[in-house]
C-alpha positions in Angstrom: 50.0 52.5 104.5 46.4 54.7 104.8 44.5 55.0 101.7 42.2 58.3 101.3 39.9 59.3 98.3 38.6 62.6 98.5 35.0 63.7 97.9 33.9 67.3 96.3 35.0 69.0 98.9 38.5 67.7 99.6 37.5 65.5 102.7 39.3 62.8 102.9 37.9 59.3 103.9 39.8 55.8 104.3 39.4 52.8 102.1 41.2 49.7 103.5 43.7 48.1 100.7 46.9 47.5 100.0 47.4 49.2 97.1 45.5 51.7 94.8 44.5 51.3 91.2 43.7 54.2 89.2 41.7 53.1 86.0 42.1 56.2 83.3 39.3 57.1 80.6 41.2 54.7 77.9 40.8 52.1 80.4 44.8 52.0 81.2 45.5 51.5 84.8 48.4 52.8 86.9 48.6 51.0 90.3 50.9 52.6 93.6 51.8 50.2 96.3 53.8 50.9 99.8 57.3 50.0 98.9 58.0 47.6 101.9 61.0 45.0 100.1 64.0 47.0 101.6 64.3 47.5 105.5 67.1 49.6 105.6 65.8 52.3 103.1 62.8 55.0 103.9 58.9 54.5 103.2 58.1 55.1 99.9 55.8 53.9 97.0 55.8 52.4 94.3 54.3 53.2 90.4 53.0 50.4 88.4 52.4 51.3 85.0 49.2 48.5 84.6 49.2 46.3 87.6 51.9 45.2 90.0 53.0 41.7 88.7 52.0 39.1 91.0 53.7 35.6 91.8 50.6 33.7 90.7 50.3 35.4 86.9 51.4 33.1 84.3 52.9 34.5 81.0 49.6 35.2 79.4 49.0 37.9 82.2 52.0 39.9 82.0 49.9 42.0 79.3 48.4 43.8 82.3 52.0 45.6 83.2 52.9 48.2 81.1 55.9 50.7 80.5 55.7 53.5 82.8 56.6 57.3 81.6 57.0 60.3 83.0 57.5 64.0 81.8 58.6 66.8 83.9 55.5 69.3 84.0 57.4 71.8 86.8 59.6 71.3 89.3 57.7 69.8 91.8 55.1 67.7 89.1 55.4 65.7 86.5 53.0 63.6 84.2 52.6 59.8 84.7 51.1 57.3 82.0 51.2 53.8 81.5 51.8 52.3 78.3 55.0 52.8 75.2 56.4 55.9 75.0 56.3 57.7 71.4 59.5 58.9 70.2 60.3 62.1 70.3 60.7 64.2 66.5 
C-alpha cells in the first residue's frame, strides 16, 4: 500500500507506513490499514474505529478500539466516527 497526504494545493506526497491514523479535534482516532488477511479476495482496507488491535495489547489496552459508525451522507459518501453510537429518537 502507498500512503499520500496532500498539501494546500492537492499535491500529493508519500509517507512510508503501514497504516494511517487520523487523530480528530476531540482527540478520537480512526486508523485504515491495507486489508492483506484473505488471498483469495480483492485489495481493500480496513477502518478501525481507535487503533487496530494489536497481538501485544493486554486487556487494559483495548480502550484504544472503539465502535465504528457510519451514516449515509449521499450515495457515494458517508460519515465515519469512532466511538458509541447515540440512539436514534
Amino acid at each position: 500500500m502507498k500512503i499520500y497526504v496532500t498539501d494546500k494545493t492537492g499535491k500529493l506526497h508519500p509517507v512510508d507506513g503501514e497504516s494511517v491514523v487520523l487523530e480528530l479535534d476531540n482527540g478520537k482516532t480512526i486508523e485504515l490499514a491495507e486489508f492483506v488477511r484473505q488471498t483469495d479476495r480483492p485489495a481493500a482496507i480496513s477502518i478501525w474505529g481507535g487503533r487496530q488491535p494489536l497481538e501485544t495489547w493486554t486487556e487494559a489496552d483495548r480502550h484504544q478500539s472503539e465502535q465504528l459508525n457510519l451514516s449515509l451522507v449521499a450515495g457515494n459518501c458517508v460519515d465515519v466516527w469512532p466511538g458509541r453510537a447515540r440512539k436514534q429518537a
